[in-house]
C-alpha positions as MATLAB code, in Angstrom:
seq = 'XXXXXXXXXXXXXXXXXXXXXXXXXXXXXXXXXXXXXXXXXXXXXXXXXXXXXXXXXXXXXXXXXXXXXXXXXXXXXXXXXXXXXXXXXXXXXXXXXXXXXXXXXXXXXXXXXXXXX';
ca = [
       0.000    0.000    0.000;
       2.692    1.943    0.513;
       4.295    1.529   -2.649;
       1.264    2.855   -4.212;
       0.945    5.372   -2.155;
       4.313    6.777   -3.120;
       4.070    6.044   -6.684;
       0.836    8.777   -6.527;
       2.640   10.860   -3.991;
       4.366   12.976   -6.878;
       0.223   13.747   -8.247;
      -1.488   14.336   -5.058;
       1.272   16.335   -3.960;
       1.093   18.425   -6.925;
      -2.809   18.585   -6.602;
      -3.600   18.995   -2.506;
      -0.393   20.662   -1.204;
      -2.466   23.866   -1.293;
      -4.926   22.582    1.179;
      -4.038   23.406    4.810;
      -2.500   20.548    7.002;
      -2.309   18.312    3.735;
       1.210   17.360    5.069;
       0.687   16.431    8.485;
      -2.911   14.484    7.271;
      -0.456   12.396    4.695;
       1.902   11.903    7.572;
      -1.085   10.251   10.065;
      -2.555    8.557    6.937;
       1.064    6.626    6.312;
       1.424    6.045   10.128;
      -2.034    4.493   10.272;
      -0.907    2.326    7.459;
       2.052    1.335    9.089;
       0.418    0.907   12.675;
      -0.413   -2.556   13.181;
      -3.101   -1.863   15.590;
      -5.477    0.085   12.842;
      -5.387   -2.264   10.480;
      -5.895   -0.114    7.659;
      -3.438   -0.950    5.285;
      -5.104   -4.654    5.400;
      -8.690   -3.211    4.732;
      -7.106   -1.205    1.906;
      -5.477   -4.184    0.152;
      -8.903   -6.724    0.430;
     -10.882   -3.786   -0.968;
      -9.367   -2.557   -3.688;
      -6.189   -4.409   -4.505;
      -7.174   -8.202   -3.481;
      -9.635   -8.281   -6.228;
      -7.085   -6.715   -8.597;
      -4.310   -9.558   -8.207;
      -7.238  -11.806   -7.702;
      -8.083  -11.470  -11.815;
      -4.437  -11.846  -12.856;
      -3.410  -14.609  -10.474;
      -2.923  -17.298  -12.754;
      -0.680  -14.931  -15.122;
       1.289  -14.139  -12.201;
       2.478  -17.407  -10.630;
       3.273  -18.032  -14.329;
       5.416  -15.086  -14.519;
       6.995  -15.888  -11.422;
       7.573  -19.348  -12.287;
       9.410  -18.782  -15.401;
      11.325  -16.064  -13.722;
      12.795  -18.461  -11.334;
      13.554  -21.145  -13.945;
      15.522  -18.157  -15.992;
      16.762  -17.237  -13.019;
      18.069  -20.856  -12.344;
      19.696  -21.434  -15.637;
      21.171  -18.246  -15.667;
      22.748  -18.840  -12.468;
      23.837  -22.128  -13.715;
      25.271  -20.530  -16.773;
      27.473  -18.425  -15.132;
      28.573  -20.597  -12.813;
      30.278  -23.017  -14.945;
      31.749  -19.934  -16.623;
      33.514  -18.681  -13.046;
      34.238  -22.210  -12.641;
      35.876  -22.296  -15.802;
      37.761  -19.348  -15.051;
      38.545  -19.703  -11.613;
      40.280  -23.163  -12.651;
      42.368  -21.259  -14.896;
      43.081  -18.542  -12.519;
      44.195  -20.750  -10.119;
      46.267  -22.484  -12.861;
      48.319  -19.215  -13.544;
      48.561  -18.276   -9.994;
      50.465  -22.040   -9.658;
      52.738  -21.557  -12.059;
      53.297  -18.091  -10.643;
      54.421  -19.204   -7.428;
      56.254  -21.774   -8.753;
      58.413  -19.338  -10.723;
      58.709  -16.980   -7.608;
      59.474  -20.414   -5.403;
      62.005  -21.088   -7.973;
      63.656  -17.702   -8.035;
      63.614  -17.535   -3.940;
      66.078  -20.555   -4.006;
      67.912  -19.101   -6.906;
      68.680  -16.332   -4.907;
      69.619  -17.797   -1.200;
      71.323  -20.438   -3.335;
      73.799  -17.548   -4.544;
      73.693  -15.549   -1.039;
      74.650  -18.468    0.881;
      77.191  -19.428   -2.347;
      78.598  -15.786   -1.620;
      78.871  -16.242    2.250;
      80.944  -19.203    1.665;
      83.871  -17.648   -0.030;
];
């Protein structure tokens, strides 16, 4: 309710700011429908928008259910991709060390080598 309520804010704001206390009504209207005690925001929603949704139920859940199976493979699709690239990350960062293992003996190798003489 809310959500509507701000989506019309930008009209009725443009239409009843003129009207004394318009502000501070708006402000006890969105604290009633955020009050749990006044129930409004329920009676709003089985009044007006419960019969809305009601109509387009079906096409909903089929919205949402084809969302989440996009949603799936997508996910699914990417992940073997940062699989994919992790492994080869991972495969350069190896061969890396190596090479950095490799010159860190190099180089005591020739410390120690100089030490001795």
């Amino acid at each position: 309710m809310l959500s509507a309520l701000h989506c019309l804010s930008w009209l009725l704001d443009g239409a009843l700011s003129w009207l004394p206390f318009y502000y501070v009504a708006k402000l006890a209207f969105v604290g009633a429908l955020w009050h749990p005690s006044s129930r409004l925001a329920s009676a709003i929603y089985a009044k007006f928008f419960a019969p809305l949704v009601g109509q387009y139920e079906a096409d909903i859940d089929r919205a949402v259910s084809e969302a989440r199976l996009r949603a799936g493979d997508l996910a699914s699709a990417h992940g073997k991709a940062l699989q994919t690239q992790a492994r080869e990350l991972t495969g350069r960062a190896t061969v890396v060390l190596k090479d950095l293992q490799q010159k860190a003996v190099e180089r005591a190798r020739a410390a120690s080598a100089g030490k001795t003489k």
